[in-house]
C-alpha positions in Angstrom: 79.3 57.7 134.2 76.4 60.3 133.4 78.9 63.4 134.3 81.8 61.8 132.1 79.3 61.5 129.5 77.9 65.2 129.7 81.1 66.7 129.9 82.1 64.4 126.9 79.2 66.0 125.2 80.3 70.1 126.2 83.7 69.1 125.4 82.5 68.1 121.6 80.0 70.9 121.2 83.0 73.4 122.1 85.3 72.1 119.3 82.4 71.4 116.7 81.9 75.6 117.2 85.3 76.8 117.5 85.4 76.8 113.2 82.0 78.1 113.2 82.9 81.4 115.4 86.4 82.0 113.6 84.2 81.9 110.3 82.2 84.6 111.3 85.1 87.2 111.6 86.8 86.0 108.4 83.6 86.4 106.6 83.0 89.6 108.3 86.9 90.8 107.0 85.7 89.8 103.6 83.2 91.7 104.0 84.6 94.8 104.7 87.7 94.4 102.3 85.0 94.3 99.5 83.6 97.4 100.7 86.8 99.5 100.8 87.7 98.3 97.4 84.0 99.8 96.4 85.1 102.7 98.3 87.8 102.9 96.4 86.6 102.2 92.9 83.9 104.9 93.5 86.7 107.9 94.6 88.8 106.7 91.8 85.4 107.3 89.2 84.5 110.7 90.6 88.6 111.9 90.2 88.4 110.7 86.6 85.4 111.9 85.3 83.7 115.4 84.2 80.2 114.4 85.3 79.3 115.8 88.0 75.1 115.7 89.0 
């Protein structure tokens, strides 16, 4: 009975993290879909502009 219960209790602690983990990598995309659209913001300034420091 105790080993049905513990492996009850790994079985629901595996699902419970499996949205956790997949929310770290779409967060993380996010992340660095934001940053190439900075990227890309920035180029598209420095081609359009006579200022130059």
């Amino acid at each position: 009975m105790r080993q049905n219960a513990r492996l009850l209790l790994a079985l629901a602690t595996l699902v419970a993290a499996v949205p956790l983990l997949t929310a770290c990598y779409t967060t993380r995309g996010a992340g660095e879909d934001l940053q190439a659209a900075g990227k890309g913001i920035t180029n598209s300034a420095d081609k359009n502009t006579n200022y130059k420091p």
